[in-house]
C-alpha positions in Angstrom: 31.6 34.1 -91.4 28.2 32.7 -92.7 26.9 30.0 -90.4 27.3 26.4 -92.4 23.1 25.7 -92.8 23.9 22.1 -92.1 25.6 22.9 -89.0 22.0 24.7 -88.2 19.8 22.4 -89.0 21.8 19.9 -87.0 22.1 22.2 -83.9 18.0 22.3 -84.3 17.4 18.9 -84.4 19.6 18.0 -80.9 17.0 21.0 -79.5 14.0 19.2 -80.8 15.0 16.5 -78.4 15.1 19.2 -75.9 12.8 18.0 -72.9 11.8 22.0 -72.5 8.6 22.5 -74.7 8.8 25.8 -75.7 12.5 25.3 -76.6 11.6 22.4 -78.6 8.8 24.2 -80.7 10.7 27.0 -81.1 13.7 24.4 -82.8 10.9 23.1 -84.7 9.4 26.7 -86.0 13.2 27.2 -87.0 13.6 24.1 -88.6 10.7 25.5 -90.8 11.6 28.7 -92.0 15.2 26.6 -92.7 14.1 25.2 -96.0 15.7 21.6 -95.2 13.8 18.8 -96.6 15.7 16.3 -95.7 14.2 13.2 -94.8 15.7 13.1 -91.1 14.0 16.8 -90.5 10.7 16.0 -92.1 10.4 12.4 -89.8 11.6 14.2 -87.0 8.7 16.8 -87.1 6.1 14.5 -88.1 6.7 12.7 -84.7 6.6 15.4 -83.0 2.9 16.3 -84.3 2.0 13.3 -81.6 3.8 15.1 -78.8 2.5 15.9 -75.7 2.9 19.3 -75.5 0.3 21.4 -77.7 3.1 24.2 -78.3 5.0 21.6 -79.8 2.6 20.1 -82.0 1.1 23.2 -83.7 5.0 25.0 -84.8 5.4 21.2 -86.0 2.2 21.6 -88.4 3.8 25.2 -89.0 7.2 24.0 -90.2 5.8 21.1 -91.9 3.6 23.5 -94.0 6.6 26.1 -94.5 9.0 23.3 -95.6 6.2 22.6 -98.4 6.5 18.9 -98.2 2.9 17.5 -99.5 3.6 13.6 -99.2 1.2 11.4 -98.4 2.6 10.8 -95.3 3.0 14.2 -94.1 -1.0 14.9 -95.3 -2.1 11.6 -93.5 0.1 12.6 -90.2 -1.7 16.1 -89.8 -5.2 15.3 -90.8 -5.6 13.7 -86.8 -4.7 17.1 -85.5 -7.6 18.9 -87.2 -9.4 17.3 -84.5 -7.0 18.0 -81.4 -8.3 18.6 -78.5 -6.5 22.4 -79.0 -8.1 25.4 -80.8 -4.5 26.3 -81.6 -3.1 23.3 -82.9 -6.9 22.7 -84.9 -5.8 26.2 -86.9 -2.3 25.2 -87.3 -3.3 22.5 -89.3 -5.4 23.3 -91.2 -3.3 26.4 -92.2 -0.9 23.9 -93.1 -2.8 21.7 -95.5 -3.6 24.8 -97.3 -0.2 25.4 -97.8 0.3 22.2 -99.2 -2.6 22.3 -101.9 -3.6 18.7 -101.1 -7.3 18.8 -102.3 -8.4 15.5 -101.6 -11.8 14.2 -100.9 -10.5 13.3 -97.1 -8.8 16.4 -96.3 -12.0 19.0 -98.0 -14.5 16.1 -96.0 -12.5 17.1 -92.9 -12.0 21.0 -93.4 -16.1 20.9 -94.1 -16.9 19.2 -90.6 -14.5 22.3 -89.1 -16.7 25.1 -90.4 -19.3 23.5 -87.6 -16.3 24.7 -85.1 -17.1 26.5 -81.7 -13.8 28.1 -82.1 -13.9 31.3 -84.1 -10.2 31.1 -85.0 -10.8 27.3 -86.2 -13.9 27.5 -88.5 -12.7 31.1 -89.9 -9.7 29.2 -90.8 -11.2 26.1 -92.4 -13.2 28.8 -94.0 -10.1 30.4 -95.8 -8.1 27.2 -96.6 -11.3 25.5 -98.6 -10.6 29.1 -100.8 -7.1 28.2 -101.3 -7.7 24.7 -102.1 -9.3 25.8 -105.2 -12.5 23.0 -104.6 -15.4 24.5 -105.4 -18.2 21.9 -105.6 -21.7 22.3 -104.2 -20.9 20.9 -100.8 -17.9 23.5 -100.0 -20.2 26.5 -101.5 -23.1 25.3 -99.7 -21.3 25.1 -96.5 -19.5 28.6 -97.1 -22.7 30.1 -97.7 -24.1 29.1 -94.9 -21.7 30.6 -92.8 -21.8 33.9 -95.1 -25.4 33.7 -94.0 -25.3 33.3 -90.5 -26.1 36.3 -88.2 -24.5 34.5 -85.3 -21.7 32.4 -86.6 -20.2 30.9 -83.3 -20.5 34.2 -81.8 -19.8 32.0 -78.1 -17.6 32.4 -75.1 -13.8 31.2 -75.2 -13.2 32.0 -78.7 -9.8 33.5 -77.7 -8.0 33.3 -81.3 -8.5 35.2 -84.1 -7.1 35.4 -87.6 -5.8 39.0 -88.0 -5.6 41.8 -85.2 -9.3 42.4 -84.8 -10.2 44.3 -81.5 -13.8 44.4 -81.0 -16.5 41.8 -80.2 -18.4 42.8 -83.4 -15.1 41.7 -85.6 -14.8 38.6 -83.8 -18.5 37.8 -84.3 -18.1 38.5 -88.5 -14.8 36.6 -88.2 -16.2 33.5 -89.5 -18.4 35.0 -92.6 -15.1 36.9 -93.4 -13.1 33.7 -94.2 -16.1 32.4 -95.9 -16.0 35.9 -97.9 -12.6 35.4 -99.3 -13.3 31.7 -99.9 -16.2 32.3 -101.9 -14.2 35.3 -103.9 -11.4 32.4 -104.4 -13.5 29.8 -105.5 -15.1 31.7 -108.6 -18.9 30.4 -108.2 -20.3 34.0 -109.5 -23.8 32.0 -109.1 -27.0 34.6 -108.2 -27.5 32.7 -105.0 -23.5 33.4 -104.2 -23.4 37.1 -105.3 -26.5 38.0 -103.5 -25.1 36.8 -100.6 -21.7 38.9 -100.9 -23.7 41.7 -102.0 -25.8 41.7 -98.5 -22.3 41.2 -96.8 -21.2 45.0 -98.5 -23.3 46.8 -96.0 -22.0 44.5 -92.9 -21.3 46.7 -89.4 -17.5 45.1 -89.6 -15.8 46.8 -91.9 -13.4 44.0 -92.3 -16.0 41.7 -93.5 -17.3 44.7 -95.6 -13.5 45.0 -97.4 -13.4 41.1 -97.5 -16.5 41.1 -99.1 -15.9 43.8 -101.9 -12.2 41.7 -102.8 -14.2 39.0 -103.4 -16.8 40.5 -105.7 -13.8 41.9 -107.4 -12.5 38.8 -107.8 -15.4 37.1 -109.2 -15.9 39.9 -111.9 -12.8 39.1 -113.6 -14.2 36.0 -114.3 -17.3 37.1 -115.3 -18.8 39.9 -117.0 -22.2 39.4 -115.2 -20.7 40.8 -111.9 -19.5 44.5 -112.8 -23.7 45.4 -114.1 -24.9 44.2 -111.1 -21.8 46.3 -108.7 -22.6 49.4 -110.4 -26.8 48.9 -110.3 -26.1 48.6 -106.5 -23.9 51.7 -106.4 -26.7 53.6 -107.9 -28.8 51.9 -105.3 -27.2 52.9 -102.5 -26.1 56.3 -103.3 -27.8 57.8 -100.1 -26.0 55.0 -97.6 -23.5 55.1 -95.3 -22.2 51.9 -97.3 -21.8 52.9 -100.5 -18.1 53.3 -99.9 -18.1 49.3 -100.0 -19.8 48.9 -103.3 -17.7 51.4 -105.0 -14.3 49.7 -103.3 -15.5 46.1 -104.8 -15.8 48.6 -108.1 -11.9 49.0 -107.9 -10.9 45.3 -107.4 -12.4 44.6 -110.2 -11.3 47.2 -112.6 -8.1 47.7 -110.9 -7.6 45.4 -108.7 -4.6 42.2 -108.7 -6.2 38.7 -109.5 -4.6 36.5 -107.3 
């Protein structure tokens, strides 16, 4: 016998009461991936992005985003948290106004401040939902740059979360300029200032940056036909490096390659 969902839902949202914080962010992860929108469930986990517990708060933020509910409220009741006093909770959010596509002056003003993060986890993030926003004025590209750029993005102690299973200190360190990477691929500035930039990236010692880097000149050389002259001239260029691989793997995105 299938379970009855609102039988499911309601069984969740007795636990969300639950004084146990890892049971109640676990009801509240669930609630998520349940695809109820009903207004008790969405009220119920927008109070509980206030609560106490930081467990709580960030699989609130999580099952908000996964519910895909991009009111005004819920936008205006997880912009606080991109300044919570946890990494965690920080990356949450702003994970979860990407999902939601709200592009608004205050929530791009506040993703912008977070690329100035400590955290490595936090500012790569912000990094990567500015590129799913879709916003690509001069003050997001300047700011992505600029992290692109940096030899020592927020290389510091207690960075302790990182977006995908990277192992190494060197990967941590190039965490940052590899949200920017995809960002700036997303985006579709295919500017000299920007492609020069990516272009430096192709010969970076992490070789996730370096496969960031090449999706996102294969991205941008969809959009424009300036990009695939200037992939191959540096193939020729760098026939003799160790690197080459990179330029010749941004080659295939773009030929081959998906666009999204």
């Amino acid at each position: 016998m299938r379970n009855n969902p609102e039988i499911v839902v309601s069984a969740l949202l007795t636990l969300l009461q639950d004084e146990n914080s890892i049971v109640c962010g676990h009801a509240a992860n669930a609630l998520g991936n349940s695809g109820s929108n009903l207004k008790t469930v969405v009220n119920t986990l927008l109070l509980l992005l206030e609560d106490n517990h930081s467990f709580v708060r960030k699989n609130a933020a999580y099952a908000l985003g996964n519910l895909g509910n991009s009111s005004e409220a819920v936008v205006k009741a997880l912009l606080p948290l991109l300044q919570d006093e946890d990494s965690d909770v920080r990356i949450f959010a702003a994970n979860t106004l990407g999902k939601l596509g709200n592009s608004s002056e205050t929530v791009v003003k506040a993703l912008l401040l977070l690329l100035q993060e400590q955290s490595l986890g936090v500012s790569g993030r912000a990094a990567y939902t500015l590129g799913n926003l879709g916003n690509s004025s001069e003050i997001v590209i300047k700011g992505l740059l600029a992290l692109l750029q940096d030899e020592h993005s927020f290389a510091r102690e207690g960075a302790t979360y990182t977006l995908g299973n990277l192992g190494s200190s060197l990967e941590e360190d190039s965490l940052v300029r590899e949200g920017a990477a995809y960002a700036l691929g997303k985006l579709g500035n295919s500017s000299e200032t920007v492609v020069n930039a990516l272009l430096i990236r192709l010969q970076d010692e992490s070789s996730n940056l370096r496969s960031t880097t090449a999706k996102a000149l294969g991205k941008l050389g969809k959009k424009s036909n300036n990009i695939l002259p200037i992939i191959i001239q540096w193939i020729e260029q760098h026939q003799d490096s160790e690197y080459v691989g990179s330029g010749i793997d941004a080659l295939w995105y773009l030929v081959v390659g998906e666009e999204s």
